[in-house]
Structures are given as structure tokens and as C-alpha cells.
FIMAR-460009 format. One record per residue (C-alpha): residue number from 1; x, y, z negated. Coordinates in steps of 0.25 Angstrom, whole numbers, m for minus. Each point is the difference from the previous one (the first is absolute). Example, Ala and Ser with C-alpha at 12.3 -4.5 7.8 and 13.67 -1.06 7.14 Angstrom:
2
<rec 1; <49; m18; m31>>
<rec 2; <6; 14; 2>>
***
This chain:
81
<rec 1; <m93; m18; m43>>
<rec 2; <0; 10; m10>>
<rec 3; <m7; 13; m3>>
<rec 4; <13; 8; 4>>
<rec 5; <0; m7; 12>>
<rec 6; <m13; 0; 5>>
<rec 7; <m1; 16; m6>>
<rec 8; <9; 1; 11>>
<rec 9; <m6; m4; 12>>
<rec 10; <m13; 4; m5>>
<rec 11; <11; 14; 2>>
<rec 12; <4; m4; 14>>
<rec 13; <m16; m1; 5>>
<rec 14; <m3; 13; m5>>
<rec 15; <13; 7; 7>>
<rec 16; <m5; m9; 14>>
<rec 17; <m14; 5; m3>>
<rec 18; <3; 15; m4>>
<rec 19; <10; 2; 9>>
<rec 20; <1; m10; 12>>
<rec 21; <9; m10; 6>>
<rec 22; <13; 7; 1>>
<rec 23; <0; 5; m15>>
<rec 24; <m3; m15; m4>>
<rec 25; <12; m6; 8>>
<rec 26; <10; 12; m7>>
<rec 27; <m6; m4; m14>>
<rec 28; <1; m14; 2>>
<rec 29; <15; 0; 5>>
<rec 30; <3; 9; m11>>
<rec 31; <m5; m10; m10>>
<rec 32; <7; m12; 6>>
<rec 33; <14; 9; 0>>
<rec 34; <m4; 4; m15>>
<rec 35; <m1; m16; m3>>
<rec 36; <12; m4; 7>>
<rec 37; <8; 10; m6>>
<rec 38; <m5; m2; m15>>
<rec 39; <2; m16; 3>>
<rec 40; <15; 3; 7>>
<rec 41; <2; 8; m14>>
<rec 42; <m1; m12; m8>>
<rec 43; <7; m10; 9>>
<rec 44; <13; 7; m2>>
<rec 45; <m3; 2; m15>>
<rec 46; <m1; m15; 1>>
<rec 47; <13; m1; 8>>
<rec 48; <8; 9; m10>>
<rec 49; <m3; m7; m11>>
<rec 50; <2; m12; 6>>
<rec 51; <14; 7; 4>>
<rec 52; <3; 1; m14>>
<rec 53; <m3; m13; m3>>
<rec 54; <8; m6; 10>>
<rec 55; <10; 9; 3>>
<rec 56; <7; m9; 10>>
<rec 57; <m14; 0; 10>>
<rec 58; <m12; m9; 1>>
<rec 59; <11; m11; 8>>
<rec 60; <m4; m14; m2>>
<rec 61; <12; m7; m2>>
<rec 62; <m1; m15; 6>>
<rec 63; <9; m11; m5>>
<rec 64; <9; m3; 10>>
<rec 65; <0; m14; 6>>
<rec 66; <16; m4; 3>>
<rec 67; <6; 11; m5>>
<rec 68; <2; 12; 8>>
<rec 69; <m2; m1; 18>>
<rec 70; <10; 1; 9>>
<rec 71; <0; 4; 13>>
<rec 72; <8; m7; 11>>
<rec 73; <12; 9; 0>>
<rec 74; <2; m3; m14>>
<rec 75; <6; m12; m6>>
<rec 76; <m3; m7; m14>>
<rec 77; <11; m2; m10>>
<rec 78; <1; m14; 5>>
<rec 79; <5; 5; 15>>
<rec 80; <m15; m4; 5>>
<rec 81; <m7; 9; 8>>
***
């Protein structure tokens, strides 16, 4: 852990000390919202870049076997099913 991060709850205990139980709770879900939120940030700074990149989407595109599938109602060139 780092000093930031131990500066933190090191603020957390103080705030549950100083002014109880219900504070503490308000404070620590604040935090966890503020952490989410900075780390939703920079997903979808990945995602756009990534957009950019690949303007088509992040689609895999799989070889495909025999050619293109056919459901029963259609047939092939060949008149099979």
C-alpha cells in the first residue's frame, strides 16, 4: 500500500472516532462512489480510443469453416439443403 492510501484510512478512523458510526458509513461510501467513478472515467477514455482505432468495434472476426451456414429453409447453390 501506499502513503496515499493508507493517509486515507488513517482519515476514515478519525471520521469513525470523531464522529461515530453513521458518519464513517457516509464517508466510506462516498469514497467508494468517488473511486468508481474516476476508474468508469478511464474505461471509456480506453473505449474511445480503442473506437478510434478500430472504428468497426472490438468484433473478433472468426474464419469461417465451410463457408457461410445455412439454415434449413435455405438451399445451397448445389440444390442441397
Amino acid at each position: 500500500m501506499d502513503e496515499q492510501v493508507l493517509a486515507m484510512l488513517g482519515s476514515l478512523v478519525e471520521i469513525r472516532t470523531e464522529l461515530g458510526e453513521a458518519v464513517y458509513q457516509g464517508a466510506l461510501d462516498r469514497a467508494r462512489l468517488a473511486i468508481a467513478s474516476e476508474v468508469m472515467v478511464e474505461a471509456e477514455r480506453v473505449a474511445l480510443r480503442r473506437a478510434r482505432l478500430h472504428p468497426e468495434g472490438n468484433v473478433v472476426r472468426l474464419p469461417m469453416r465451410d463457408g457461410p451456414r445455412r439454415t434449413s429453409t435455405q438451399k445451397g447453390s448445389d440444390g442441397t439443403a
